[in-house]
C-alpha positions as CSV (number, residue, x, y, z in Angstrom):
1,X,26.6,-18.3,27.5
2,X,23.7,-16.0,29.1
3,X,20.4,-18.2,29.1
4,X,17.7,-16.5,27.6
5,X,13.8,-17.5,26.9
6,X,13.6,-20.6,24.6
7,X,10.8,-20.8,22.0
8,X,8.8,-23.1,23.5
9,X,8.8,-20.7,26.9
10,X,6.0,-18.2,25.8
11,X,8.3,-15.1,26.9
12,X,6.7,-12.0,26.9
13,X,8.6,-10.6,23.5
14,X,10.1,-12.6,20.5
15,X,12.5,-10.8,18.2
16,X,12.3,-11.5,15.0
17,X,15.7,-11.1,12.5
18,X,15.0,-11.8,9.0
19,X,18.2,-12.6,7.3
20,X,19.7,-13.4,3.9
21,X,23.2,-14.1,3.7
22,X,24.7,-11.7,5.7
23,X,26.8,-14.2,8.4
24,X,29.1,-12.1,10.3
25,X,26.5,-9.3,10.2
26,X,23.9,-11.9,11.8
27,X,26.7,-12.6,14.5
28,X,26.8,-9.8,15.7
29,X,23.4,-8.6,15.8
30,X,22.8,-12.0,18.2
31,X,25.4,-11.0,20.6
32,X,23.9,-7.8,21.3
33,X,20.7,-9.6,21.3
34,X,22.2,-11.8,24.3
35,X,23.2,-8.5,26.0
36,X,19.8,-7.5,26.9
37,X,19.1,-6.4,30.2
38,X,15.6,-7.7,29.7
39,X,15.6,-11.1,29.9
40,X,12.3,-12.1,29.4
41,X,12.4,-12.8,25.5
42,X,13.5,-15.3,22.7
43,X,15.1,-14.5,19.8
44,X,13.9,-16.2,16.1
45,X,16.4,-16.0,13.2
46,X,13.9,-16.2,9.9
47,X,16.3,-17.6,7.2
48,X,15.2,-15.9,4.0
49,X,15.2,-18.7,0.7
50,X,19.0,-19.5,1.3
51,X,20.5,-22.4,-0.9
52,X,19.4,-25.7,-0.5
53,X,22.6,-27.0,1.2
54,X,23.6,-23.6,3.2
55,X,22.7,-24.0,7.4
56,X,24.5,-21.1,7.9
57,X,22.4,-19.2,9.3
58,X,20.6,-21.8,11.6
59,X,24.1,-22.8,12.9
60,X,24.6,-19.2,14.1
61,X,21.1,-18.9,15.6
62,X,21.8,-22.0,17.4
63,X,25.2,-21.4,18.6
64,X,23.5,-18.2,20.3
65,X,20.8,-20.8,21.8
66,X,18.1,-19.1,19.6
67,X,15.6,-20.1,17.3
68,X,15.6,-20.7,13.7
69,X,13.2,-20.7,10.5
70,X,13.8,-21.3,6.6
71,X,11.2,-19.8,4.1
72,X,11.9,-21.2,1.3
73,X,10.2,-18.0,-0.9
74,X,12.6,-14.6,-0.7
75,X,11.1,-11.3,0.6
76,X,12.2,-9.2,4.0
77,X,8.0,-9.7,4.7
78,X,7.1,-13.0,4.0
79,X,10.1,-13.5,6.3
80,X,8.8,-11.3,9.3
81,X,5.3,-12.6,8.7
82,X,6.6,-16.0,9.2
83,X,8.5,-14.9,12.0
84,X,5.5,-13.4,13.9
85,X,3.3,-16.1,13.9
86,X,5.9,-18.7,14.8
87,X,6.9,-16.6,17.8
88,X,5.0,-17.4,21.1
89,X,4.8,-14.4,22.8
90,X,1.8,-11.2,22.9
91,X,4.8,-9.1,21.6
92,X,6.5,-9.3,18.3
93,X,9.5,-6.9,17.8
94,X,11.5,-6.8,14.6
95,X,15.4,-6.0,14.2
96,X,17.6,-6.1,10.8
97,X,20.7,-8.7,10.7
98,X,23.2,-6.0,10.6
99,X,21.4,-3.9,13.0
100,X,23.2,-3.5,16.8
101,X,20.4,-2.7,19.5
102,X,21.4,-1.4,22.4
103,X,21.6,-3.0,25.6
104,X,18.5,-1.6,26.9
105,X,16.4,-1.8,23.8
106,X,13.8,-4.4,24.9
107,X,13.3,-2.8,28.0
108,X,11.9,0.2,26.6
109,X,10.0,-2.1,24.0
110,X,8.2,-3.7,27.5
111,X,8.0,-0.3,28.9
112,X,5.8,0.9,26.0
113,X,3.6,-1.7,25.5
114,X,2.6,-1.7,29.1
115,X,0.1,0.6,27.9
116,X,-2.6,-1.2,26.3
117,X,-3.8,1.2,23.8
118,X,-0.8,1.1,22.2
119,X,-0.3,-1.5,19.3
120,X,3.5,-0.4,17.6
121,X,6.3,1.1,19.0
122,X,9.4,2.7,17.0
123,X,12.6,3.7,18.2
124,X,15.5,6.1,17.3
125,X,18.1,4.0,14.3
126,X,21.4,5.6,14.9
127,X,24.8,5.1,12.7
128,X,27.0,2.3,13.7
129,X,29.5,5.4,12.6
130,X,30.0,8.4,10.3
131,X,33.7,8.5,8.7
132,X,33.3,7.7,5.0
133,X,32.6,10.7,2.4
134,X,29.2,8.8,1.7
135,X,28.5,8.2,5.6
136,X,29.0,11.9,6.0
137,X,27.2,13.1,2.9
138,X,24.3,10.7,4.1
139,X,24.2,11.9,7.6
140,X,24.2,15.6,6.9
141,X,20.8,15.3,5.0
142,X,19.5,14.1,8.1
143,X,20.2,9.9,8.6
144,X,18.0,7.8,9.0
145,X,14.1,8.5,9.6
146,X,13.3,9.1,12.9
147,X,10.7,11.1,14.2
148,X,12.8,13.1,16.3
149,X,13.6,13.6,20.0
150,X,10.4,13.6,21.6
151,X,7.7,10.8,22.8
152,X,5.2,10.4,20.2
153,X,1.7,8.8,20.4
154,X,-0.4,8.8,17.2
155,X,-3.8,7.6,15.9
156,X,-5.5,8.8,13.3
157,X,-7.3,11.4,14.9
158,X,-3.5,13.2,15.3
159,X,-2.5,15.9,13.3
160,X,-0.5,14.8,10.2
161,X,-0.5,10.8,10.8
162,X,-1.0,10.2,7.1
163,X,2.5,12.2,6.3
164,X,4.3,10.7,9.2
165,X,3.4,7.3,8.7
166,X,3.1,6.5,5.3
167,X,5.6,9.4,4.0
168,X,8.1,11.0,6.3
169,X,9.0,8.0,8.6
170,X,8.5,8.0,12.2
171,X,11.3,4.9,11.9
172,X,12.8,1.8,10.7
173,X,12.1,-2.1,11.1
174,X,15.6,-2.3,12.4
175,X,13.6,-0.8,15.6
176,X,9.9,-1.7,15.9
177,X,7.7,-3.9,17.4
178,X,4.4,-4.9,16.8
179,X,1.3,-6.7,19.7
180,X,1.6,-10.2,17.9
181,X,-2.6,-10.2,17.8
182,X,-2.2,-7.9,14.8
183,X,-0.5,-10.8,12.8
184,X,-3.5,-13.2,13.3
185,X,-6.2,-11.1,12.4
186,X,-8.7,-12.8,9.5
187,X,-10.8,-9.6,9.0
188,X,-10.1,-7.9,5.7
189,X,-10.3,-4.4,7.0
190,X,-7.6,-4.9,9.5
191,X,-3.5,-4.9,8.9
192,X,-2.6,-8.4,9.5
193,X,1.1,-8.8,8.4
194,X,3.5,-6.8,5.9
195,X,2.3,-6.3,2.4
196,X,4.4,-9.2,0.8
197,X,4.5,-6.6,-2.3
198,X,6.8,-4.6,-0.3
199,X,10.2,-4.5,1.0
200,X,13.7,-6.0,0.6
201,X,13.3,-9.1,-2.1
202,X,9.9,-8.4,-3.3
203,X,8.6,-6.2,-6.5
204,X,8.7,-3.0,-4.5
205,X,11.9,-2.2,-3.2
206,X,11.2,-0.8,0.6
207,X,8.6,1.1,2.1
208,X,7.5,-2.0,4.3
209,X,7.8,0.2,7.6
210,X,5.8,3.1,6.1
211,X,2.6,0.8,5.0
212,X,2.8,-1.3,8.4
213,X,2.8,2.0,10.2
214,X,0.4,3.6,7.8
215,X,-2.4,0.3,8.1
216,X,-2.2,0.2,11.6
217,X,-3.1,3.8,12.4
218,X,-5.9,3.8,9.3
219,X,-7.3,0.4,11.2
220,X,-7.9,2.5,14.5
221,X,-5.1,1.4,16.2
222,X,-2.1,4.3,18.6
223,X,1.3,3.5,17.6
224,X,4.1,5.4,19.8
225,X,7.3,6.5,18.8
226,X,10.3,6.1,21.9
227,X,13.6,7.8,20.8
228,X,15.1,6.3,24.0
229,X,14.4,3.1,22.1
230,X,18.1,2.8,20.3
231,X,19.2,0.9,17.7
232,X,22.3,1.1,15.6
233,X,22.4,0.1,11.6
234,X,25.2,0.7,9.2
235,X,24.9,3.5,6.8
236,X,26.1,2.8,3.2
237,X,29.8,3.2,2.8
238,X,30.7,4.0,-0.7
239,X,28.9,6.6,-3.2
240,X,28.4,4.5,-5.6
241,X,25.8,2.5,-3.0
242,X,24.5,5.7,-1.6
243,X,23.4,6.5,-5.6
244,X,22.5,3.4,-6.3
245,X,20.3,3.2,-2.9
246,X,18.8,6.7,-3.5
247,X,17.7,5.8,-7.2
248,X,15.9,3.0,-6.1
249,X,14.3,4.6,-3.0
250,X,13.0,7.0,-5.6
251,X,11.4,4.0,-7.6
252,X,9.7,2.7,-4.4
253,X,8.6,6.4,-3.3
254,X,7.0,6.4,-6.9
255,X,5.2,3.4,-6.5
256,X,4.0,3.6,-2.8
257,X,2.6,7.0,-3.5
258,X,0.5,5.3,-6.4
259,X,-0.5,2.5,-4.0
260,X,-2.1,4.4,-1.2
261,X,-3.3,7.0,-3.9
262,X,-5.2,3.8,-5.7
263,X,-6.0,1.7,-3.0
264,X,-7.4,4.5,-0.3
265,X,-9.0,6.8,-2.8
266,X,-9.9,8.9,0.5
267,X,-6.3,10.3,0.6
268,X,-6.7,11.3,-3.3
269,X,-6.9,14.9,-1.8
270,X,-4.5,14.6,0.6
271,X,-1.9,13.2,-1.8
272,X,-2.2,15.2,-4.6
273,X,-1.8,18.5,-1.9
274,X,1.4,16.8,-0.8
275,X,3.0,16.0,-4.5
276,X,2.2,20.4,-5.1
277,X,3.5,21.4,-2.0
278,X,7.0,18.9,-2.6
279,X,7.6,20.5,-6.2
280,X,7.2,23.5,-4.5
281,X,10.2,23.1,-2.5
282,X,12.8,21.2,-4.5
283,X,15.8,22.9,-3.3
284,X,17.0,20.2,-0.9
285,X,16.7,17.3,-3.4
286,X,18.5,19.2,-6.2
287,X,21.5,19.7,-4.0
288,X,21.1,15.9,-3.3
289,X,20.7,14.6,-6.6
290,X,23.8,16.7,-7.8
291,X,26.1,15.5,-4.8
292,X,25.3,11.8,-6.5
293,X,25.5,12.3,-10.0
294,X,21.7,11.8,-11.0
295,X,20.5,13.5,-14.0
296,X,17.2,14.4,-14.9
297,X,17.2,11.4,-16.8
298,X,17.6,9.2,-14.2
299,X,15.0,10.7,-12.1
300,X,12.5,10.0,-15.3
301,X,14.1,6.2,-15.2
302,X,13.6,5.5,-11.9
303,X,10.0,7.2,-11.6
304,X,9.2,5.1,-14.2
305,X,10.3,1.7,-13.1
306,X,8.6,2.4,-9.6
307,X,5.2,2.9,-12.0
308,X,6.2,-0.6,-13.1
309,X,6.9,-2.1,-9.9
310,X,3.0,-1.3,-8.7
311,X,1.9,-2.3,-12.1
312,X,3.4,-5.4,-11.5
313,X,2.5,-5.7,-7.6
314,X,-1.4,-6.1,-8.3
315,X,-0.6,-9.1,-9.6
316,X,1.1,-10.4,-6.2
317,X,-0.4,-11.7,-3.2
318,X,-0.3,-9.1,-0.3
C-alpha cells in the first residue's frame, strides 16, 4: 500500500469524501485517491448518519490507511463542514464517493492555491462514460457544469460573477477546494461553511456548490476555475433517474433563486432581469422537458415544492 499523509501529519491538503452508503462507490474513489502523484495530503472519509451498527464505511477508510468521521445528523454539508474542521491542513478540498479524480488532480489543487489571493478552486467533472440513452441524452445538453476550457479567476468586481456562481455553475463539489480558514471564521458577514439548508439530505435538494461559490465571491474573496483540474463522476444511467433528477433540480433552482432574491435584496434587480431574460428563451428547456416526459403540470409541481422547501429552510440552522 502507498503511504500517504496521516491525520495527525498536518499535510498541506485534506480531502474530504462525504459518504452515505455507497460502499463499492467509496472503494473506488480511495484508490484513486491513493494514486495521487501529490503526496503531500490525507484523505478524511465523513460517514454521513449511517445505522447504528454499520462500520462500513470506516473499515474502507481504514483499509486505504485514511481517516474516518461519523455524523450522526444526515446532510452532504453538515458532513463537509465536519470534515473541514477536523482536517489539519491550510487546504480543504472536497470530492463525491463515486467521483474518480484523476491522478494529477491534487497537484493542480496545490498549484492554484499557491497564489494567495485565491480562496476556491474548481475543476472540470467529466463522465465516468457516455453509452446509455440517458447518458447520451444528458451529455448532449451539455454535462455537467463546468465553466468551460479556459482559466478563470473571479471576484466580484468580474463581469457576470453573480450568474456564474450562484446560477450557471462554474463546477461541482465532486472537484473543489476551499483555504480551510474560511471554515473557522466567527464573523457573521463572512461564508464560514455550507448552508446546512442546502444539498444532498437536507430540505433543499442541491445547490450547495452554487451558494459556497456565490458567498465566497460576495464576502470579497477570488475564486479560480482550473479545467486541467479533472475529475470524473457518473452520470445517471436510466431515464427514469434522469427525470426524476431534473424535477427535483427544478425544485431546488426554485428555491435557491427565492433564497438569494430574499436574503441579498441587492440582487432583487439583478434577479428579476435574469427570470425575464430566461422566459425569453425557453426553447432549450422545452425540448428538454419533452425528451423526459414532464408536463406542464409537473413543472407547476415541482416549482411549487421548491417554494416549500425555502419556506421550510428558514426554520433550519444554516
Amino acid at each position: 500500500m502507498v503511504s500517504v499523509a496521516t491525520m495527525a501529519e498536518s499535510p498541506s491538503i485534506t480531502v474530504v469524501v462525504a459518504t452515505r452508503n455507497r460502499p463499492a462507490q467509496l472503494a473506488s474513489c480511495l484508490q484513486c485517491l491513493q494514486h495521487q502523484r501529490f503526496r503531500d495530503f490525507a484523505v478524511l472519509v465523513v460517514d454521513s448518519a449511517p445505522s447504528p451498527d454499520d462500520f462500513t464505511a470506516r473499515d474502507i477508510a481504514e483499509q486505504h490507511g485514511f481517516g474516518y468521521v461519523r455524523v450522526k445528523k444526515r446532510g452532504s454539508s453538515r458532513a463537509r463542514n465536519e470534515g473541514a474542521r477536523a482536517a489539519k491542513s491550510a487546504i480543504i478540498a472536497f470530492t463525491d464517493d463515486d467521483a474518480l479524480p484523476a491522478e494529477d488532480w491534487l497537484e493542480h489543487i496545490h498549484s492554484a492555491m499557491q497564489r494567495r489571493d485565491v480562496s476556491a478552486v474548481v475543476g472540470r467533472t467529466l463522465p465516468v462514460k457516455v453509452e446509455t440513452e440517458a447518458e447520451r441524452l444528458y451529455d448532449s445538453w451539455g454535462g455537467f457544469p463546468n465553466a468551460g476550457t479556459k482559466k478563470l479567476a473571479i471576484d466580484c468586481e468580474s463581469e457576470d460573477w453573480l450568474e456564474l456562481t450562484a446560477f450557471k455553475g462554474m463546477g461541482m463539489l465532486a472537484n473543489m477546494a476551499i483555504r480551510a480558514g474560511l471554515f473557522h471564521l466567527k464573523s457573521d458577514y463572512s461564508w464560514h461553511g455550507f448552508d446546512r439548508r442546502l444539498g444532498r439530505g437536507t430540505v433543499i435538494h442541491g445547490y450547495d456548490e452554487n451558494h459556497a461559490l456565490f458567498r465566497i465571491v460576495y464576502d470579497g474573496h477570488f475564486v479560480m476555475y482550473d479545467p486541467e483540474m479533472v475529475v470524473r463522476h457518473p452520470y445517471l444511467e436510466t431515464m427514469d433517474e434522469l427525470r426524476t433528477e431534473h424535477l427535483l433540480n427544478i425544485s431546488a433552482a426554485s428555491a435557491f433563486s427565492m433564497l438569494i432574491y430574499y436574503e441579498h435584496p441587492i440582487y432583487q434587480r439583478r434577479l428579476r432581469l435574469r427570470t425575464a431574460n430566461k422566459l425569453g428563451g425557453q426553447e432549450r428547456a422545452h425540448e428538454i422537458y419533452a425528451a423526459l416526459g414532464i408536463s406542464k403540470w409537473d413543472l407547476m409541481r415541482a416549482r411549487l415544492r421548491g417554494t416549500l422547501w425555502y419556506l421550510r429552510s428558514l426554520f433550519v440552522a444554516r
